[in-house]
Backbone bond lengths (Angstrom), bond angles and torsions (degrees), N, CA, C in turn:
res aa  C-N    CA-C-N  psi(-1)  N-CA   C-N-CA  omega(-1)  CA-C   N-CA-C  phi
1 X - - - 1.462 - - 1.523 110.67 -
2 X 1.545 117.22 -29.15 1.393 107.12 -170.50 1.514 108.28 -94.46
3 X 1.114 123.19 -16.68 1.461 127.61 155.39 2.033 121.41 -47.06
4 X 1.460 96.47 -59.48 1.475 115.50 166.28 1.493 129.25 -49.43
5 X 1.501 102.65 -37.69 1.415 115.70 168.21 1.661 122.04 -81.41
6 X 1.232 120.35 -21.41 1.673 153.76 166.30 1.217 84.65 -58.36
7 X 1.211 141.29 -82.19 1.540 150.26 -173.08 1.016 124.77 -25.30
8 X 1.376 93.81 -75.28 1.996 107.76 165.92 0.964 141.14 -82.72
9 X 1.693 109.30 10.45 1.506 120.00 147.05 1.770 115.98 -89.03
10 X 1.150 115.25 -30.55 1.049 128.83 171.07 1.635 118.38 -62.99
11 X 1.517 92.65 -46.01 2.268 93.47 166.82 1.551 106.59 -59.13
12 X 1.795 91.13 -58.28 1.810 96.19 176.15 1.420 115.72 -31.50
13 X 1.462 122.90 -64.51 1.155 114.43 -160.18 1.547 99.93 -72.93
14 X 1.272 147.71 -70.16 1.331 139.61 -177.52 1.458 113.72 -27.97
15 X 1.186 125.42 -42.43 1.435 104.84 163.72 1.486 123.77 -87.78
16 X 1.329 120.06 14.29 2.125 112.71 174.91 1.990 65.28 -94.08
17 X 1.250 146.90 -78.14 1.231 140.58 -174.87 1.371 113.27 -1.67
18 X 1.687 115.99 -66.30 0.976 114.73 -171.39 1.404 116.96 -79.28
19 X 1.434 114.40 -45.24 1.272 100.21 156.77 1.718 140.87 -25.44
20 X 1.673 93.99 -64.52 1.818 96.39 173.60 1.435 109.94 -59.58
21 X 1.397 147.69 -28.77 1.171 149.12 -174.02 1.970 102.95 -67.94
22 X 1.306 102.31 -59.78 1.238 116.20 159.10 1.729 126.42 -44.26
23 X 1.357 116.32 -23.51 1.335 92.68 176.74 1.815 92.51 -107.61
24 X 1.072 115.76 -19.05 1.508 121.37 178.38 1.484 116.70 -36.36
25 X 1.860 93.74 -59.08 1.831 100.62 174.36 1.277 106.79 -73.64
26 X 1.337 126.64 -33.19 1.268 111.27 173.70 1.877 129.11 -47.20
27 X 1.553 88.76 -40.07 1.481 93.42 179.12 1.106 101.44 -79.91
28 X 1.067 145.83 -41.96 1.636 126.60 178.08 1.421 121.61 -64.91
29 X 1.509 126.28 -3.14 1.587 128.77 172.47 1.958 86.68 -95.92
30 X 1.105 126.24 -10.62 1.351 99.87 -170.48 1.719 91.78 -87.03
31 X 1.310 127.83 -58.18 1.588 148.46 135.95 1.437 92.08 24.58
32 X 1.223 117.41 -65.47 1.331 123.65 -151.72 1.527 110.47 -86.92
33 X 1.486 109.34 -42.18 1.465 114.84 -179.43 1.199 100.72 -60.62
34 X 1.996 128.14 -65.40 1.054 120.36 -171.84 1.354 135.70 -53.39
35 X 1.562 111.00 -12.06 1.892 119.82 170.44 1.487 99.24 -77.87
36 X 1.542 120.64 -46.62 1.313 107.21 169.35 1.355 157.11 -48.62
37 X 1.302 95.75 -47.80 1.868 111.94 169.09 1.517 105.86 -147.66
38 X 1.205 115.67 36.60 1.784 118.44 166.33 1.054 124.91 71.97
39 X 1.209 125.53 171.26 1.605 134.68 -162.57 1.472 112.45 -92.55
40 X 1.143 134.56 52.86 1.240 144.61 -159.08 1.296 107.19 -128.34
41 X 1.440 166.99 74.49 1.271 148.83 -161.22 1.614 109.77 -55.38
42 X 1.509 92.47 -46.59 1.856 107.62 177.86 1.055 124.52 -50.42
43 X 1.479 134.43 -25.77 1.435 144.78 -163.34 1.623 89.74 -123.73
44 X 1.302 146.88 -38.84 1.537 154.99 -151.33 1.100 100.26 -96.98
45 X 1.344 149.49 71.78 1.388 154.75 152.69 1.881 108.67 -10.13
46 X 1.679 104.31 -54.35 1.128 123.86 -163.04 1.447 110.63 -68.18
47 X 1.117 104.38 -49.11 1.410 141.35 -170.94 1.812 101.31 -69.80
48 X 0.960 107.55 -59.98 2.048 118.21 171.10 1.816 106.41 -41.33
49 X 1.785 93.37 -66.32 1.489 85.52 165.82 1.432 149.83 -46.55
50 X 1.608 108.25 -48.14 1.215 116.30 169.24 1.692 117.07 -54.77
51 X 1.486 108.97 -48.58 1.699 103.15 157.90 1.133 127.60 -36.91
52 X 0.975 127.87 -71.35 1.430 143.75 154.44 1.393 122.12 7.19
53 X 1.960 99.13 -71.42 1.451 125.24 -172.04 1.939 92.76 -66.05
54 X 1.804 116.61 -45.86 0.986 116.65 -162.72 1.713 118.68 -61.75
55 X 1.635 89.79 -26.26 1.708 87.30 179.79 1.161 109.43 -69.54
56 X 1.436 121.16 -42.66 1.295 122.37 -139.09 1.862 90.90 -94.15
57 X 1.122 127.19 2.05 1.322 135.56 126.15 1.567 152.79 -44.97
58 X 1.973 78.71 -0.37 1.548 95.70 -150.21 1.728 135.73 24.67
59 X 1.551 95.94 48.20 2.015 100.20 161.19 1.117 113.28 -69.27
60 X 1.190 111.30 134.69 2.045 114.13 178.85 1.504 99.09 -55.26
61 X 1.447 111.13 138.10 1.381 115.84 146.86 1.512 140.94 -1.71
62 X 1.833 93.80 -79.07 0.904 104.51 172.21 1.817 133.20 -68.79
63 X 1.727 109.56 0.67 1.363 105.98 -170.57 1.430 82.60 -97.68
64 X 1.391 137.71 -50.69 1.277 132.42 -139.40 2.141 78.57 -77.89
65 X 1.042 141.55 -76.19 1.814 126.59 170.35 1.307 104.38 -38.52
66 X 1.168 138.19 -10.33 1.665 116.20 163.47 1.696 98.98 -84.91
67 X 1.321 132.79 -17.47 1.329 123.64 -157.10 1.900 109.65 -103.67
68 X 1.352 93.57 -16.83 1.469 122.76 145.66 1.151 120.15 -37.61
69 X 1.281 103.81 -84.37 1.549 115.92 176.41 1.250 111.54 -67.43
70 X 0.690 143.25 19.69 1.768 130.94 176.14 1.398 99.51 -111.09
71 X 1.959 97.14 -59.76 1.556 87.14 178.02 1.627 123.93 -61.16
72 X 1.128 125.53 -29.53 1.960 127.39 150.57 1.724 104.63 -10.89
73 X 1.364 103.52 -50.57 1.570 110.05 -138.77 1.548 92.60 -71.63
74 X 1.406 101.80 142.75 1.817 105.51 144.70 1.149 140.12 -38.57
75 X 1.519 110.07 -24.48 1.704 124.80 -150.88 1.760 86.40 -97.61
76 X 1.352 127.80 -42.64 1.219 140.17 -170.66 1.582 115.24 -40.44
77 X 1.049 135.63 131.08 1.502 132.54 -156.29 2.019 82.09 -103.27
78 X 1.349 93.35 178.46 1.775 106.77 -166.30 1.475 84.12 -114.45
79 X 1.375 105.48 131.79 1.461 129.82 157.98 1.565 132.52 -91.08
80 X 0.856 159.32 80.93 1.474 170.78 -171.27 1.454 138.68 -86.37
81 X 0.976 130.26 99.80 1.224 144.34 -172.72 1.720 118.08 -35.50
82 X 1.188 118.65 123.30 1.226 114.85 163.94 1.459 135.78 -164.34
83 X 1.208 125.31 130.93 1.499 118.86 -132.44 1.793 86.05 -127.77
84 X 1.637 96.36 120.77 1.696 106.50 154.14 1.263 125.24 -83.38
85 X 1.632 116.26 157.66 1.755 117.74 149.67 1.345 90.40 -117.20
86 X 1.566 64.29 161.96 2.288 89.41 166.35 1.434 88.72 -171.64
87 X 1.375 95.47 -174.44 1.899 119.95 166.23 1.302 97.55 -120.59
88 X 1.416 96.98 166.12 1.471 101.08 179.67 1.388 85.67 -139.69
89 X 1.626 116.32 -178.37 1.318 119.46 -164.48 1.594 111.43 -55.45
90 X 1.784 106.90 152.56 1.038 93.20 174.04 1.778 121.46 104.02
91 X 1.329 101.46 -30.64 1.342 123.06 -162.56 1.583 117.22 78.26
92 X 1.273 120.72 16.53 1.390 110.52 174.13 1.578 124.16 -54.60
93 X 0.465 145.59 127.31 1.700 138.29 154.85 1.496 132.92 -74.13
94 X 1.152 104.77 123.31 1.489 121.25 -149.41 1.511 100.61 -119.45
95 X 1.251 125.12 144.20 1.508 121.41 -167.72 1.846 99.12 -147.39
96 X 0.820 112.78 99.97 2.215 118.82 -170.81 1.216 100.58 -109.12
97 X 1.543 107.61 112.40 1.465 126.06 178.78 1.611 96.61 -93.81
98 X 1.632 111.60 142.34 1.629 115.59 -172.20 1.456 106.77 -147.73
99 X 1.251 94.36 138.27 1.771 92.52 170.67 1.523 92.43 -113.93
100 X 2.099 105.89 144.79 1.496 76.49 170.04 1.846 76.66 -165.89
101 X 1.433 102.97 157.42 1.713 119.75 167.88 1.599 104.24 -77.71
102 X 0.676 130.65 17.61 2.000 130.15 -163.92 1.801 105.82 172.74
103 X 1.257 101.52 75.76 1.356 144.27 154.91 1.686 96.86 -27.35
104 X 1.186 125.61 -67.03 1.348 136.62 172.97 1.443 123.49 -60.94
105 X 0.940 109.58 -38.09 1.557 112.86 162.32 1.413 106.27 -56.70
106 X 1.028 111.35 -66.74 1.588 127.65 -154.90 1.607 102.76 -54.33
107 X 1.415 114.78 -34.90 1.512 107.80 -168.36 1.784 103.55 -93.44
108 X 1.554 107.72 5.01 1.645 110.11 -173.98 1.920 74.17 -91.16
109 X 0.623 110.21 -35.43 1.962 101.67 -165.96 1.158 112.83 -71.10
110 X 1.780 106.36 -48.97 1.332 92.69 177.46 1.833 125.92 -70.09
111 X 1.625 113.25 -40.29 1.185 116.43 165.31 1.481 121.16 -48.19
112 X 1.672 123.79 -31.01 1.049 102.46 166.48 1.441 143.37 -89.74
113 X 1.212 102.06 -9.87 1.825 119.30 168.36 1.734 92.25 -69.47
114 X 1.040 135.32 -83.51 1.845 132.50 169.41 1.290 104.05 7.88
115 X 1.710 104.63 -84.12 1.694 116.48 -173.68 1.484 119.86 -71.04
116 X 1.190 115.16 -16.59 1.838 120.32 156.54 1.665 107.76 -55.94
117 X 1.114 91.94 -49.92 2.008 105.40 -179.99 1.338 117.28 -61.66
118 X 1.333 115.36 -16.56 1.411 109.47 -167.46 1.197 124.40 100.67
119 X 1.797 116.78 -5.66 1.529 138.46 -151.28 1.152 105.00 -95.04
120 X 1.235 99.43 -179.40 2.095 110.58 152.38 1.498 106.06 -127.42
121 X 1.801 101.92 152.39 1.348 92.75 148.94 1.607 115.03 -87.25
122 X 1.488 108.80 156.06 1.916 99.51 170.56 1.896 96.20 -106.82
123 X 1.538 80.80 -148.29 1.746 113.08 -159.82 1.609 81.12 -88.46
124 X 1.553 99.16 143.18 1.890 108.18 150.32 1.690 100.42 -67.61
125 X 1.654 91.82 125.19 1.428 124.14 164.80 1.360 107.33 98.98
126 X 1.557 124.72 -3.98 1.483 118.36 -178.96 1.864 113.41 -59.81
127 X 1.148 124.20 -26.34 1.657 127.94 175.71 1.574 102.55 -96.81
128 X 1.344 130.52 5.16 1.460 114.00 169.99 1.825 117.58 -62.77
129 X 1.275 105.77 -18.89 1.259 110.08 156.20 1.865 137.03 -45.83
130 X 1.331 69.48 -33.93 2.289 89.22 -178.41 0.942 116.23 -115.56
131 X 1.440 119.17 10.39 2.010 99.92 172.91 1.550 91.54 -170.91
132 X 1.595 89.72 137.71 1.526 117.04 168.39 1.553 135.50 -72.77
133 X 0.867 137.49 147.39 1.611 123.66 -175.85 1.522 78.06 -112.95
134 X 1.809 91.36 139.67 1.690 119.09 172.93 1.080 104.39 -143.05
135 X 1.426 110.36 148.56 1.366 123.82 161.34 1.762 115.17 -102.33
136 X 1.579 93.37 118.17 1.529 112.37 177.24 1.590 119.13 -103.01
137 X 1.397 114.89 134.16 1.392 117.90 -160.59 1.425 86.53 -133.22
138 X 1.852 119.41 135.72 1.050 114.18 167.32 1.726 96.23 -127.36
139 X 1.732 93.70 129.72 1.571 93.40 -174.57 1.556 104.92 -119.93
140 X 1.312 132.80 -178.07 1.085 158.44 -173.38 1.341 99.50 -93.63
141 X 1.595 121.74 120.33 1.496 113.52 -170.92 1.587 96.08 -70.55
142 X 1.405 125.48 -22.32 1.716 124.90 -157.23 1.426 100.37 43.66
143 X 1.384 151.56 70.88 1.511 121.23 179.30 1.301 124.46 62.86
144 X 1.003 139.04 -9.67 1.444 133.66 -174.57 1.570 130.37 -90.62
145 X 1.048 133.25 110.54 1.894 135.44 -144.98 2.011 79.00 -76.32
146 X 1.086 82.91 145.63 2.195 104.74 175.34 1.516 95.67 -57.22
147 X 1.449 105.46 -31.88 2.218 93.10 -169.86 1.220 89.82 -79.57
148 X 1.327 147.54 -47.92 1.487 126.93 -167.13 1.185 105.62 -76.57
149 X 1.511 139.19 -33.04 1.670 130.68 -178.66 1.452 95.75 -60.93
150 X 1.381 130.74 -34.88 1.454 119.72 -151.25 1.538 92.93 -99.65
151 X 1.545 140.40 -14.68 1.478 139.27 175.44 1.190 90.23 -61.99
152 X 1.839 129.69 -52.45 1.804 112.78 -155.37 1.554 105.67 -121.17
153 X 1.207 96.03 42.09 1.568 97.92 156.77 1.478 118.56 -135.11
154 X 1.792 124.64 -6.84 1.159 135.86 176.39 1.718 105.84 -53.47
155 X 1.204 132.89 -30.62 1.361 122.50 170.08 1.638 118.02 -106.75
156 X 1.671 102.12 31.58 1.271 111.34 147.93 1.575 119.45 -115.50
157 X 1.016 100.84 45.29 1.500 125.02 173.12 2.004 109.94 74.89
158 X 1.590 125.72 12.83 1.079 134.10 -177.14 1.436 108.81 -27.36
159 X 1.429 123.52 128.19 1.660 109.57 158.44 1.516 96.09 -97.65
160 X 1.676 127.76 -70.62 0.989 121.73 -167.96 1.648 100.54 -145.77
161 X 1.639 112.51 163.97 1.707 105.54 -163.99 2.009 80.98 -140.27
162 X 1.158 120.09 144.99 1.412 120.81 173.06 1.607 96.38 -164.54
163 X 1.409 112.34 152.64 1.603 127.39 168.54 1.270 121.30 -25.65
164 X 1.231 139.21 124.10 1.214 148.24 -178.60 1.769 100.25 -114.98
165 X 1.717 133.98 176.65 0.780 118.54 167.56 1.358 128.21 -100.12
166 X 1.476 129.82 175.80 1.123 144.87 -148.32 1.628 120.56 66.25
167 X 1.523 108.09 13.32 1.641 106.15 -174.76 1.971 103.17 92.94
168 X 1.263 111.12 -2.11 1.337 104.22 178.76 1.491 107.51 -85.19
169 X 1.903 112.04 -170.82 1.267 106.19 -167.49 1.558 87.30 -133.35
170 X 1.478 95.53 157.75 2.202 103.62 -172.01 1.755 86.78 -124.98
171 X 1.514 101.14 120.21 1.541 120.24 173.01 1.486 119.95 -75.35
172 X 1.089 158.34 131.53 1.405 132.28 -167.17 1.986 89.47 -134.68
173 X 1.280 110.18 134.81 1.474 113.27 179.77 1.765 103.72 -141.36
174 X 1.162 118.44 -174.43 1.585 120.20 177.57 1.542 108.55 -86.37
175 X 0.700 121.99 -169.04 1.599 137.91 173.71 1.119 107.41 -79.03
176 X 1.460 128.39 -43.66 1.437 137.13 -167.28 1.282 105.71 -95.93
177 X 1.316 134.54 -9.60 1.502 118.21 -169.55 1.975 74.24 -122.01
178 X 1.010 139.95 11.23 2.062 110.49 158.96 0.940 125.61 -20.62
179 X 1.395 103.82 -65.42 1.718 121.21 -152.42 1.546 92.99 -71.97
180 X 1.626 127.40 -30.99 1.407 104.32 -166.06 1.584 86.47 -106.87
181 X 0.961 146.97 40.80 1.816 140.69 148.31 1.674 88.83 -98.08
182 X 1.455 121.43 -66.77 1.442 96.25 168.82 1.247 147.39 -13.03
183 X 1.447 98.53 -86.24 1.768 92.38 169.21 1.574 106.99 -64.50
184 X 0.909 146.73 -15.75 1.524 111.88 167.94 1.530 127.97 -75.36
185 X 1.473 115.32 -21.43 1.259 128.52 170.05 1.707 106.71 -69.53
186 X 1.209 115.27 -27.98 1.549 111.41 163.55 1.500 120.43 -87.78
187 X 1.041 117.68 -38.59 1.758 126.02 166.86 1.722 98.20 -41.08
188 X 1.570 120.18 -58.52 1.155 106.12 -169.83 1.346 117.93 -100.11
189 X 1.515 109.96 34.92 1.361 114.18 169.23 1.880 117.41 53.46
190 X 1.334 94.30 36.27 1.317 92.65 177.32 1.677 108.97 -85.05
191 X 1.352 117.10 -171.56 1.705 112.84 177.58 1.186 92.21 -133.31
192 X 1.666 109.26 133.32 1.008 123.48 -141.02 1.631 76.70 -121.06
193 X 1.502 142.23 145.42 1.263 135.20 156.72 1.400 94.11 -104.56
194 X 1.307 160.25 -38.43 1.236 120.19 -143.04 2.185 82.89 179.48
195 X 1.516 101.53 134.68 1.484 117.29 178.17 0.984 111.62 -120.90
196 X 1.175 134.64 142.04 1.300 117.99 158.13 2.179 110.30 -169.94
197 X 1.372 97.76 -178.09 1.525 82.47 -176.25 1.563 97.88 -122.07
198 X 1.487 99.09 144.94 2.143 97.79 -170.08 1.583 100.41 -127.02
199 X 1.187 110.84 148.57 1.465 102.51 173.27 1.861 100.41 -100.86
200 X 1.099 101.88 138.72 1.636 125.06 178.91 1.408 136.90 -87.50
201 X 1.535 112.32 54.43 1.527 92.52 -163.70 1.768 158.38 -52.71
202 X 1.043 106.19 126.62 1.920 107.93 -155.44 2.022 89.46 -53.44
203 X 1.131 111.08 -42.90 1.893 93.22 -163.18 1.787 93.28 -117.86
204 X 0.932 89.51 163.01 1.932 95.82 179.78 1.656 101.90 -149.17
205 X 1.633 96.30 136.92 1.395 111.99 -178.54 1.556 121.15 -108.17
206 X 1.106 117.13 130.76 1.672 115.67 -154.71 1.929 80.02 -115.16
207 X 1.700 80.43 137.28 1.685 101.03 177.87 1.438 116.67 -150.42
208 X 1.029 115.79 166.85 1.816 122.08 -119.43 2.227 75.36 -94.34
209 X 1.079 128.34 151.22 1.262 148.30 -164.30 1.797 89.38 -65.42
210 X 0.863 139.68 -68.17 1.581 130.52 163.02 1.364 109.87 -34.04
211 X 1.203 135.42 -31.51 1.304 107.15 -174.09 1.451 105.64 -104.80
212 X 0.960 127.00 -36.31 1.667 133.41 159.57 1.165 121.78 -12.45
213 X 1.734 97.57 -54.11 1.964 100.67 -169.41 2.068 86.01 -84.64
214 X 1.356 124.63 17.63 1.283 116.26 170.55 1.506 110.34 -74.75
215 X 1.095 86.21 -63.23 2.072 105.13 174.21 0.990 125.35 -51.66
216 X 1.945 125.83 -41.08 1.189 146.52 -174.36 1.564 93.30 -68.48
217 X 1.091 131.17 -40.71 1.727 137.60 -146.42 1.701 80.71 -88.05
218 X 1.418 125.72 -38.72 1.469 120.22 -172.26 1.252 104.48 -81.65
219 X 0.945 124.09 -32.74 2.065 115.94 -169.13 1.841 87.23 -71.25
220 X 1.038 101.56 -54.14 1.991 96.20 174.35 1.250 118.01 -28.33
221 X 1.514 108.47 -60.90 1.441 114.40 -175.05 1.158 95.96 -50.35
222 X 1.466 130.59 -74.36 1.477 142.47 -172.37 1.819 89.24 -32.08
223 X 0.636 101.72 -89.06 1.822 106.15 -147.66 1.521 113.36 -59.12
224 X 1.295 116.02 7.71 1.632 132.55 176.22 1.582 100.42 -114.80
225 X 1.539 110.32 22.91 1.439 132.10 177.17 1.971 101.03 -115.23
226 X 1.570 110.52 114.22 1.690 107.23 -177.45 1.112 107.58 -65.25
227 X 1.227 117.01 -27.82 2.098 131.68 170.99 1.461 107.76 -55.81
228 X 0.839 113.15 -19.53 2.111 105.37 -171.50 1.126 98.58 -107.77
229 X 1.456 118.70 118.20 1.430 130.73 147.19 1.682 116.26 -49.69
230 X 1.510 99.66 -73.51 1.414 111.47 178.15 1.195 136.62 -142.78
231 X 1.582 135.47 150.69 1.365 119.03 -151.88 2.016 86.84 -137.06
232 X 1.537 83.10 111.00 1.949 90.23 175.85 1.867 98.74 -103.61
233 X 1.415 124.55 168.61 1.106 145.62 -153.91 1.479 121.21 -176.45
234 X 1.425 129.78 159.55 1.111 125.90 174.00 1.312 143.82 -140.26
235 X 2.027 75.56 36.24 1.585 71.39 176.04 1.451 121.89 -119.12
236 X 1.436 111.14 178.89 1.575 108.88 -134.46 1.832 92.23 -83.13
């Protein structure tokens, strides 16, 4: 029994972990919207979304309006986007999106999880070759069959719409048409659970079950990092 109970404090705690890590980046994409175009959700396109993503994260209320107000404040330091490549063992290709106040820090962390791995970091833009930026929308079917969602959203820039889980539906658009699949998914009052932008890789490399949990063990490192938004890859 005291082994069993060890366990499920131990699951317990890894997920309040993941959780706080989870609302952490969250608050720093809200951070970011609100230096950009203000604290307004109504007028902040950017800013609406990230709410959005945050509820459906379940962040309390009151932290995601405490994270509001902070970012408002003067005192609030500027957060900034910045996205590595590298490989990681194997030749995978690894792509770590980061928000961070210390630019320099951030690239001692990421370079050193890389060279812990066996990896490199590369040049910005060396993997623009292997992966696409998309915009993924996961909505609430409400009743609605995929052929009629996908008839009146094709001139909101639609690439392709297919089953997601729980019975919901996953929107897929370009990079450049987001912002206008957005507002149309709000124009028509659809419910939007979750936005966001993913990079897609064009080729994928399949590797032998030993080396897999190699890479897998590195995106961990990465993402048990408060600096990394997100960690894309390509292998199969």
């Amino acid at each position: 029994m005291g082994r069993a109970f060890e366990a499920r404090r131990s699951r317990k705690e890894k997920r309040w972990d993941l959780m706080s890590k989870t609302f952490t980046k969250l608050g720093r994409e809200i951070s970011m919207a609100v230096k950009k175009s203000g604290a307004d959700p109504e007028t902040n396109a950017h800013l609406r979304m990230v709410v959005q993503n945050a509820r459906h994260a379940n962040m309390p209320k009151d932290r995601i309006e405490n994270a509001i107000k902070k970012a408002s404040s003067k005192d609030e330091g500027n957060f900034e986007e910045v996205v590595y490549e590298g490989y990681g063992p194997h030749g995978i290709g690894i792509v770590v999106e980061c928000t961070t106040d210390n630019s320099t820090r951030t690239v001692a962390m990421v370079r050193m999880h890389f060279n812990r791995a066996g990896g490199a970091l590369g040049k910005s833009g060396s993997l623009d070759f292997n992966f696409q930026r998309k915009g993924i929308f996961t909505v609430a079917s409400q009743g609605m069959s995929k052929d009629d969602l996908e008839l009146e959203l094709i001139d909101f820039g639609l690439e392709e719409i297919y089953d997601g889980e729980e019975g919901n539906l996953v929107i897929q658009t370009s990079f450049t048409d987001f912002g206008m699949m957005q507002k149309g998914l709000e124009d028509k009052k659809l419910n939007v659970l979750n936005a966001k932008l993913q990079r897609i890789p064009l080729t994928m490399t399949t590797l032998t079950d030993e080396q897999a949990e190699e890479i897998l063990d590195l995106i961990d490192k990465f993402e048990e990092e408060d600096d990394v938004q997100a960690v894309f890859h390509n292998m199969a």
